[in-house]
Steps between C-alpha positions, in 0.01 A plus 500: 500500500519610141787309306510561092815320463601353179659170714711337195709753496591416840806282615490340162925567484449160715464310164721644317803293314658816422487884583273676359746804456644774283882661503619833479816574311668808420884733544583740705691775344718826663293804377781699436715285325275216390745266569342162692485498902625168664397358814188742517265338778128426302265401660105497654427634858419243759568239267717209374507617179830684438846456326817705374561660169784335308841687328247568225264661705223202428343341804186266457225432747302172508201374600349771568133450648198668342437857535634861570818531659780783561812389375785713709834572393785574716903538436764662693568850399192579307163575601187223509232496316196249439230433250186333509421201275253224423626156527311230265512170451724359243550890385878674477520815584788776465549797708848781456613659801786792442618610860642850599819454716365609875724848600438382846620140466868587665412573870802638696654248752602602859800361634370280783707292713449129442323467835282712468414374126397182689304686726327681233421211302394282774209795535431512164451132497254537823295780337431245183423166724294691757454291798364190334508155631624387146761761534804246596436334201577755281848676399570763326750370221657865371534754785835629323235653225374702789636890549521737756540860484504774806287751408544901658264394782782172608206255419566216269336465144466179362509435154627154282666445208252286285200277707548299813502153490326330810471043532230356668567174598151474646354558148751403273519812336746779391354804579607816271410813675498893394512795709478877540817673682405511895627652816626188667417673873171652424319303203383174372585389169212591247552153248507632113470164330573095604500179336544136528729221387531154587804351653577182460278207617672290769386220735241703703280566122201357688529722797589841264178444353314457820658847609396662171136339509461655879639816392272538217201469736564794682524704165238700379524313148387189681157646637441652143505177316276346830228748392568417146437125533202559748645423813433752783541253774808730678263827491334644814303758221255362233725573219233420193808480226409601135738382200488543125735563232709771432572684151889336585554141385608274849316827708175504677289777711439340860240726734479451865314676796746724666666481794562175478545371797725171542541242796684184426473205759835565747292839554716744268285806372517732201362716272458606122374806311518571094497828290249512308129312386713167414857388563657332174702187569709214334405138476701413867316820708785696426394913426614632218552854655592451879450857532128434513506231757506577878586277785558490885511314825803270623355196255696634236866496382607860368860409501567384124869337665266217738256514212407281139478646205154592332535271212551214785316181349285395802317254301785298412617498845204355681453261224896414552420467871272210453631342272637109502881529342524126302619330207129576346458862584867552404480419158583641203465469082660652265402570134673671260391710173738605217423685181586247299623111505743515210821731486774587295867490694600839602099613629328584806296244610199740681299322792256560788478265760201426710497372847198349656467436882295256732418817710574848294554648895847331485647621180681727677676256719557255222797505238679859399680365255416315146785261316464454155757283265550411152581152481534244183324147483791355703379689815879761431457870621597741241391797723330596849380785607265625765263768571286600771159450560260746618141424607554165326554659157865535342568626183792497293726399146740232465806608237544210272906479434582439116493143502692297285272212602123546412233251504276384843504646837305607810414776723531335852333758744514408882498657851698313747216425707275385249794227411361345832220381336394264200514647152502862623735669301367593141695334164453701200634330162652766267681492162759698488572415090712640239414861259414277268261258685153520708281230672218385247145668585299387752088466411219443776269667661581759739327540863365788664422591857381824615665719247346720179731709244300731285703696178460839392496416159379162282844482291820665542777592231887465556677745750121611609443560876294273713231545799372231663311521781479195795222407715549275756192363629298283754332233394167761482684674279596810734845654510728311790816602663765322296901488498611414171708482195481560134725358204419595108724308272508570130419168332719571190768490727393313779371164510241410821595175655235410786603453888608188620271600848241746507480733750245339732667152454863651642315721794329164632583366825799304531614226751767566781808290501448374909458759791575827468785441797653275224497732256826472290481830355529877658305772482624798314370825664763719558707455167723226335753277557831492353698127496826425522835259491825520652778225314834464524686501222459102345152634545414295814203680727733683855350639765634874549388889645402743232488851526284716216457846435200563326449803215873606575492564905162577510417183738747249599453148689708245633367137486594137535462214235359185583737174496404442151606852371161616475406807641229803395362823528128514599206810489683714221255782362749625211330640201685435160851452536733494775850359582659318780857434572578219670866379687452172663780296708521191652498382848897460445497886451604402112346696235193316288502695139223221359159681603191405311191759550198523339068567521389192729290256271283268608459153355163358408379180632344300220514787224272410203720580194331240258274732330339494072673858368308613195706383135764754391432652147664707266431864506445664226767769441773588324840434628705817644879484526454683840409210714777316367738382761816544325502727170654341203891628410519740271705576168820608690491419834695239643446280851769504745669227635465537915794622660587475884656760642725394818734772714690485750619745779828510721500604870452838519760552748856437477816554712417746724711795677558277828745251248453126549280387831611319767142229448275461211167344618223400194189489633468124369698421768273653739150282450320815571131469638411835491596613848723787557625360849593141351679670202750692787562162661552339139727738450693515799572141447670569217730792611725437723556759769153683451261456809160559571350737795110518633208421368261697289411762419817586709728207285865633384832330393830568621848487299797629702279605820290733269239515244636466187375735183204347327517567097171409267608485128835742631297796671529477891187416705577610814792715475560811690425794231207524251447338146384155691260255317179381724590718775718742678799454750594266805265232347555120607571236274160365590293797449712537126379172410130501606457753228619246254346143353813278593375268207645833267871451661736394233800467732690665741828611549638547841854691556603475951781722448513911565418584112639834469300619136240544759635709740433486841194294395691229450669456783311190615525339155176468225243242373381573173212388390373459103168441368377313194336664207270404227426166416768387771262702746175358402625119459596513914331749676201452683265708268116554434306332256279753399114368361244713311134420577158588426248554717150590479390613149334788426163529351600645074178630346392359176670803284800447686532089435415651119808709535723206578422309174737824282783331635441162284465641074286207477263563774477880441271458187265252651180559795350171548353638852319800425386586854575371835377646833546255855308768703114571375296533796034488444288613794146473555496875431648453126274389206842423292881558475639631200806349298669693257821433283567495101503259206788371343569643118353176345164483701330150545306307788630549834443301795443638872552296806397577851544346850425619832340447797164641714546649847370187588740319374286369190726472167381643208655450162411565150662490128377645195594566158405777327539710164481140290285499205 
């Protein structure tokens, strides 16, 4: 057996802290008006990667592995197209797609009875599941896309509106599938295109990735990457593999003797050809061109709906499989990077933050979600924000508010799991100081691990543009793979104040609080948690229902508070910000209108807030009437006294055109509770004569035998002819009032007589009801509280967080961070990485910073200044 195979390439994703991946942005455009497409389906055959252009037209793909893929494009209307692209690490790239609208995109509908669209769909559902033994747990989630047209010859043509959507329980996947029009009696359907998504992970996570792990053995991919490793164990047929490199980064040639012939051990058989002197595969087995790859024999599973997708990571799975779940192989550390350590009020505080696992395999089951707070030396939260986390990297800005109050604070950066164990969150100390202030310098020696920067030039001039170029390195001095970041601060502006922890000191182990069944603190994987407070109005805690709606009526949920008032919402995934009205009542059925609701924090136990801060100088500048908070008067202006303005408003109805009633009820005298059926019986007991008949929804009231008219604000509810309010005619008292909030009722007036004004709809007398307004409305009624949020934060670029500084005149003038970039990625294949960015106008020494970590996990770090006589 002849095997040439370069083994560290192999399975080495198994150490990895993060992804080694690139991403793939770019717009999709209409080419004949070039106005942006929305909702355009992008996305990679056979794959997980994929996503949906935005209302600009921008959709981003991420973490996509090494090597050549064929991005697909697909919208309703318009024709498909594709293009081929190499994915790199660490590397962004940009691709335009400008659709033609598709002349056959409007297929003609037949009229079909509804039985036999049942019947027809129930086939076409058949024809996709085959007769698998998976088959029942699959469904086919959007048969109403499907259509069906009766061609000259009476046989059926099947066509859809947009892709099929198919869930497999069995493999936890949504399943989007393509297809070419068929004859639903004579043909199968020939599949166009399919991908994968995940659906939710629920209690059976341990037996969906058993499923998918089994499934991926009877995939072609599997065998590949068997013969890529060495292992021809399940091969009847000396195979004698062959691998080398490819001339695509993450890509490799395998060569095998052909046919292969296959025999696992429950006695399944199979066989596979290739096109061609050598087949070129990814990393995982996976061909790049299935075209080229041939298979057969019942071993195999063609049908993509029972199958994984190729970018499936078997590695992690059989390392998950075997792997002890505890309070040591859980853990977590956090450690966070900024740009700088000193800030001006009104900035962008720029940070990357590192997480480093016991086992790297479980980063993906560990926390989603990253908190990070400003607080002050008293341990007070003057902000809190989150952000996800994705292959234990998150990277992000804090906006500084303008602070009135400068002086000594902290970053506080902290999953929710790692809370569960000793000193795991990270404490940053920041000054957040005055225009006029900055820390004193720092002096010492700075420490380097693993990292080289190299200049393009000895000495560089104001305004002049810089290249540096970045080698990360093993200890021999070869190039590694490396996740990192870079900071360049301008040291006339800028003052370098050394870490409280390096990097290798806050990624140490750390010490569980008890048993991981005791653990006091969740983990966050599906999103974050809002908290709330239900009071009554002394602003005691009451227990009470709430019902929300969510982004206007986009979602809506009812839910109960505990008996302290507490209540929240858990495993939101909202990105920026996002509102939520909230109505809450008691358990008396009495509206609560004190709601408190806000981003869950999480206290720290024993937080460390006793830390030196460097000394506060003067900086030397000149003053600017700009920053001032309140400009001096000037000749001719005067300062207003404050004036309150007060108004009132009278009833805005009067007498009306029945004369003077026979009752006058206020709804004080009521004690409503919200109920529409105890507001009729409160009423009734204080009219004499009026009666109540039935129940609901079939409730009425009776004056003189009949129904009597029902006005709201004067205009008839449920008279007899048109011009009716909240309905038409022959309505019931009952059904009139369910379409009102009885907490809005001013009063009622109630005439039992015949009231002639009214004609022959008054013959069984009138009650007419009148609703508050205004500030009378809103002090009574049961309303919403209505809360604006933020969710997760989006990623700004460092020209963007530049941009924000024009909106402060002081800040404008002044670039104390020169560069910034959270998302530099070395590989063993890359001698260096190069920097580039651009002096201030008064040039001087600047200072670069740089943290990261190996795909080992290994921290490397380094600081240097440079251009400093």
């Amino acid at each position: 057996m002849r095997i040439s195979i370069f083994l560290l390439i192999v399975f080495f994703p198994l150490s990895f802290v993060f992804a080694q991946s690139g991403q793939i942005e770019g717009k999709i455009v209409d080419d004949f008006t070039g106005l942006p497409l929305q909702d355009v389906h992008v996305f990679i055959n056979n794959t997980t990667y994929q996503t949906f252009s935005d209302s600009t037209g921008k959709f981003l793909l991420n973490n996509i592995q090494d090597g050549q893929w064929e991005i697909q494009v697909r919208g309703n209307g318009y024709t498909s197209q594709s293009q081929t692209i190499s994915a790199l690490s660490g590397k962004t790239l940009e691709v335009v797609f400008s659709l033609e609208p598709d002349p056959q995109s409007n297929p003609l509908f037949s009229d079909f009875s509804k039985g036999k669209l049942k019947k027809y769909k129930r086939a076409v559902e058949k024809k996709f599941l085959a007769d698998h033994p998976s088959s029942w747990q699959v469904e086919l989630l959007n048969s109403d896309q499907l259509i069906f047209e009766k061609r000259a010859d009476k046989k059926i043509q099947v066509t859809s509106q947009g892709p099929l959507y198919f869930s497999n329980r069995e493999t936890g996947y949504l399943v989007t599938i393509y297809f070419s029009p068929f004859l639903l009696e004579d043909e199968e359907p020939q599949l166009l295109a399919h991908s994968y998504y995940n659906l939710p992970e629920n209690e059976g996570l341990e037996k969906r990735r058993s499923n998918r792990l089994r499934i991926h053995q009877q995939s072609p991919t599997y065998f590949l990457s068997q013969l890529m490793i060495g292992e021809i164990g399940d091969f009847r047929s000396s195979p004698n593999p062959e691998v080398s490199f490819s001339d695509q980064e993450g890509e490799y040639f395998l060569k095998f003797d052909t046919p292969l012939e296959i025999e696992t051990a429950d006695g399944r058989r199979g066989r596979m050809y290739y096109e061609g002197e050598k087949l070129q595969v990814k990393l995982n087995g996976a061909p790049t061109d299935w075209s080229k790859l041939q298979w057969r024999g019942e071993l195999f599973e063609d049908n993509p709906i029972y199958a994984v997708p190729q970018n499936f990571n078997a590695d992690r799975v059989f390392a998950l499989a075997n792997l002890e779940k505890n309070a040591q192989t859980m853990q977590e550390r956090i450690y966070l990077h900024t740009d700088r350590r000193h800030y001006w009020p009104g900035e962008q505080i720029l940070f990357k933050a590192y997480l480093s696992y016991t086992n790297p395999v479980l980063a993906q089951d560990l926390s989603k979600v990253l908190h990070i707070e400003l607080i002050d030396t008293t341990g007070y939260v003057w902000s809190h924000q989150v952000f996800r986390i994705t292959d234990g990297i998150s990277a992000g800005q804090l906006a500084l508010p303008d602070l009135s109050e400068t002086g000594n604070f902290f970053l506080r950066a902290y999953t929710t799991w790692s809370l569960n164990y000793e000193q795991a969150e990270h404490i940053l100390p920041i000054q957040i100081l005055d225009h006029f202030s900055k820390p004193e310098a720092s002096s010492g020696e700075f420490k380097v691990k693993n990292v080289r920067v190299f200049t393009d030039k000895q000495k560089y001039k104001g305004q002049e543009k810089v290249t540096l170029n970045v080698m990360i390195t093993s200890d021999d001095g070869g190039p590694i793979n490396s996740n990192f970041s870079i900071a360049v601060l301008d040291l006339k502006q800028a003052v370098y104040v050394p870490e409280r922890g390096e990097i290798a000191e806050q990624l140490s182990e750390k010490s569980p609080r008890g048993k991981m069944q005791d653990f006091k603190y969740p983990l966050e994987k599906k999103g974050f948690e809002l908290e709330g407070l239900l009071q009554d109005n002394e602003g005691n805690p009451i227990q009470g229902s709430i019902q929300a709606f969510v982004n206007g009526y986009e979602d809506e949920r009812k839910i109960k508070s505990e008996k302290d008032g507490s209540f929240a919402f858990s495993s939101l995934d909202f990105e920026e910000d996002f509102e939520i009205n909230l109505k809450a009542t008691s358990v008396k059925n009495q509206p609560i209108r004190t709601i408190k609701l806000d981003l869950k924090s999480y206290p720290s136990e024993g937080l460390d807030l006793e830390m030196d801060f460097p000394k506060i100088v003067e900086r030397s500048m000149l003053s600017d009437k700009n920053i001032q908070p309140v400009k001096p008067i000037e000749a001719g202006e005067i300062l207003l006294e404050t004036a309150e303005v007060k108004g009132k408003k009278d009833k805005p109805f009067g007498t009306m055109i029945y004369g003077i009633p026979d009752n006058v009820v206020e709804s004080e005298e009521l004690n409503l509770v919200g109920s529409t059926v105890q507001f009729i019986y409160a009423l009734m007991a204080k009219v004499p004569g009026m009666t109540v008949v039935g129940s609901p929804p079939n409730m009425s009231v009776r004056f003189r035998g009949g129904e009597p008219l029902i006005l709201i604000n004067g205009t008839p509810a449920n008279g007899l002819s048109g011009g009716t309010i909240s309905g038409g005619a022959s309505r019931s008292f009952y059904n009139v009032l369910e379409g009102i909030n009885v907490f809005a009722i001013d009063r009622v007036e109630v005439i039992r007589r015949l009231v002639p004004q009214y004609g022959d709809q008054g013959r069984n007398g009138l009650i007419s009801i009148f609703l508050k307004t205004g500030a009378e409305l809103a002090a009574t009624q049961n309303n919403f509280n209505l809360f604006k949020l933020e969710g997760f934060q989006r990623y700004m670029n460092f020209s963007k967080a530049q941009e924000t500084r024009e909106k402060f005149p002081f800040l404008e003038i002044f670039k104390p961070t020169l560069f910034w970039s959270p998302s530099l990625i070395s590989t063993k294949n890359t001698l260096s990485i190069p920097v580039e960015f651009q002096l201030n106008e008064l040039a001087g020494p600047f200072l670069v910073e740089i943290r990261g970590l190996t795909d080992l996990g290994e921290p490397i770090y380094g600081t240097f200044v440079l251009n400093d006589n």
